[in-house]
C-alpha positions as CSV (number, residue, x, y, z in Angstrom):
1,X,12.6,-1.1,-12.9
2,X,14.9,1.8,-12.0
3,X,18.0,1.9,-10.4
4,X,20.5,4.4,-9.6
5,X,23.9,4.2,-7.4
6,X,25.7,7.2,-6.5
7,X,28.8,7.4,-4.0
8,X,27.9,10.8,-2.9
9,X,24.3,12.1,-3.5
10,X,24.1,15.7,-2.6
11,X,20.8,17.4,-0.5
12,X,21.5,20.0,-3.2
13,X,21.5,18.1,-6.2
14,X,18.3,16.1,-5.3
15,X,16.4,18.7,-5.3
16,X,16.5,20.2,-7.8
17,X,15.3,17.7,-9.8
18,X,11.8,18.7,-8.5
19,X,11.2,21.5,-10.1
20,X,12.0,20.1,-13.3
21,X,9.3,16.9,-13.0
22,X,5.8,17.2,-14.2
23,X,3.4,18.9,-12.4
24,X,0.7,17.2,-10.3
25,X,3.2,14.4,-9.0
26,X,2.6,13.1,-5.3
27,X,4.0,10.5,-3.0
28,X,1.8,8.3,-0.7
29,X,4.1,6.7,1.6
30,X,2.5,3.1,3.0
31,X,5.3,1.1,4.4
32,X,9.0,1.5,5.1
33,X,11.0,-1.4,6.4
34,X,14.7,-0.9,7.9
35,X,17.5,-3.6,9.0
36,X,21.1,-3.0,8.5
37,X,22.0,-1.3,5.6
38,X,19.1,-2.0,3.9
39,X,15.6,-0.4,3.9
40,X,12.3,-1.2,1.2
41,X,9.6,1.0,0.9
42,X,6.1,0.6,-0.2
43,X,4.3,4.2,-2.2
44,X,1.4,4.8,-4.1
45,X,1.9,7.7,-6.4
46,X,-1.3,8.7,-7.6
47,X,-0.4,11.1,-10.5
48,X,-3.8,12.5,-12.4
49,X,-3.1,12.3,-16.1
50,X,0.1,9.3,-15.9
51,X,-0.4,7.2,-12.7
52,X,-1.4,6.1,-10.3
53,X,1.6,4.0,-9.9
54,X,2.6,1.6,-6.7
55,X,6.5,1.9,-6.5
56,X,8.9,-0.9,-4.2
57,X,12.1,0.7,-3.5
58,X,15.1,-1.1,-2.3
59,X,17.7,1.1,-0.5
60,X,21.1,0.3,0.7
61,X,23.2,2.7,2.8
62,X,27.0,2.7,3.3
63,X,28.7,4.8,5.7
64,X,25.2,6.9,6.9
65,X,24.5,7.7,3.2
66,X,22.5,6.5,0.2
67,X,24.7,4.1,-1.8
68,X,22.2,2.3,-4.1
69,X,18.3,2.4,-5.0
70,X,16.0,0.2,-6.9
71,X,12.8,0.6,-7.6
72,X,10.1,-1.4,-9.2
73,X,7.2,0.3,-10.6
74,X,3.6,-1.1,-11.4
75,X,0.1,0.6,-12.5
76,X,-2.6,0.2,-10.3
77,X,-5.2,-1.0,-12.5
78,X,-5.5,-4.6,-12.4
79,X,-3.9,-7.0,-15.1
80,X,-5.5,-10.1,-15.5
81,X,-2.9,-12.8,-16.1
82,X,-2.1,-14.7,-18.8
83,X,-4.4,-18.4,-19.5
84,X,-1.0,-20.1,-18.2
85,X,-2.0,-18.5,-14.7
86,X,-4.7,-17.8,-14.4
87,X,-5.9,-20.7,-12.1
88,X,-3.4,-19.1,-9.7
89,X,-5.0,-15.7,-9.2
90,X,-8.3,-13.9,-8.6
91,X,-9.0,-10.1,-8.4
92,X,-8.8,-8.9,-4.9
């Protein structure tokens, strides 16, 4: 999990983060959800040597601008779960 909360995040600063981040990073962008303040997104980032990665981002604005972010990140490879659950679940 990440999370970051900034009163002011500026255009600017954003990005240049960028150019600093390992090559080869992408963003596939497969649902965004709005109401309120508060929007989720679903991405798939499909990074060739460290992902791919699915990412759920929680967003909450104040005043027209980004106030907080979280983000939970998972791989996409399937994890089979422990013997506790496994009745529960079955590879999709």
């Amino acid at each position: 999990m990440a999370e970051r909360a900034s009163p002011d995040p500026r255009p600017d600063e954003l990005c240049r983060v960028q150019p600093q981040l390992s090559e080869g990073w992408s963003i596939e962008v497969l649902a965004v959800v709005a109401a309120g303040e508060i929007a989720v997104s679903e991405v798939r980032v499909p990074h060739p040597t460290v992902g791919p990665y699915y990412a759920l981002s929680f967003f909450e604005v104040q005043g027209g601008r980004l106030a907080r972010g979280r983000e939970y990140w998972v791989e996409e490879d399937y994890e089979a779960p422990g013997p506790e659950r496994a009745r529960w679940f079955e590879p999709m």
